[in-house]
N, C-alpha and C positions, 0 to 999 in steps of 0.2 A: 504494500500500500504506500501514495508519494503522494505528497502535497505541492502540486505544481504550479511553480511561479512564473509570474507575469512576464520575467524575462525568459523564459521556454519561448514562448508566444511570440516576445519582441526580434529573439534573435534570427526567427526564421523567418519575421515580417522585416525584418532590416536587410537579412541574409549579411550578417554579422559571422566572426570568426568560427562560432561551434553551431554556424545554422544546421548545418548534417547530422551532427549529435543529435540534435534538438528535433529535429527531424524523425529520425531512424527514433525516437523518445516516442514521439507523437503516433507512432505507425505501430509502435508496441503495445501502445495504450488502445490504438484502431483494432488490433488483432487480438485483443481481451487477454494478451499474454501478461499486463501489470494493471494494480486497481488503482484508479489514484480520484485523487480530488482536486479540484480548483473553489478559491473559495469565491465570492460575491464579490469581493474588495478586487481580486485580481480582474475577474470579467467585466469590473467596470473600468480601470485603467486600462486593459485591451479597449472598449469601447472607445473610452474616452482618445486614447491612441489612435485609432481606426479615423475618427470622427474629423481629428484634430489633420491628420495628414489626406485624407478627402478631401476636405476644403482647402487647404493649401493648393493641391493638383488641378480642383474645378478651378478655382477663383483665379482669374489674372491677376496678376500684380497691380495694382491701384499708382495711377499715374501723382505725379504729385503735386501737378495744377488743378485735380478733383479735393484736393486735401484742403 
């Protein structure tokens, strides 16, 4: 049983140094080979994460004669 944290999540949403790890983690957890938990607090900084670089990517850059 693992209690998995937010940076699992982040490293393979970054594809950061151990995104593979984190990865091959997440695909273990898919194939019911380890139990684990995520709690409320982590699923909402993934959200929050998610949400936060979405709107970066839609949104243009705001000229700065609109400003």
């Amino acid at each position: 049983m693992y209690l998995i944290d937010t940076n699992i999540f982040l490293e393979i949403l970054l594809d950061q140094e151990r995104a593979v790890q984190c990865q091959e983690l997440i695909e273990s957890i898919q194939s019911r080979e380890v139990i684990f938990y995520v709690s409320e607090a982590n699923i909402w900084s993934i959200k929050y994460f998610l949400i936060n670089v979405s709107l970066i990517i839609i949104l243009p850059p705001v000229s700065p004669q609109l400003l």
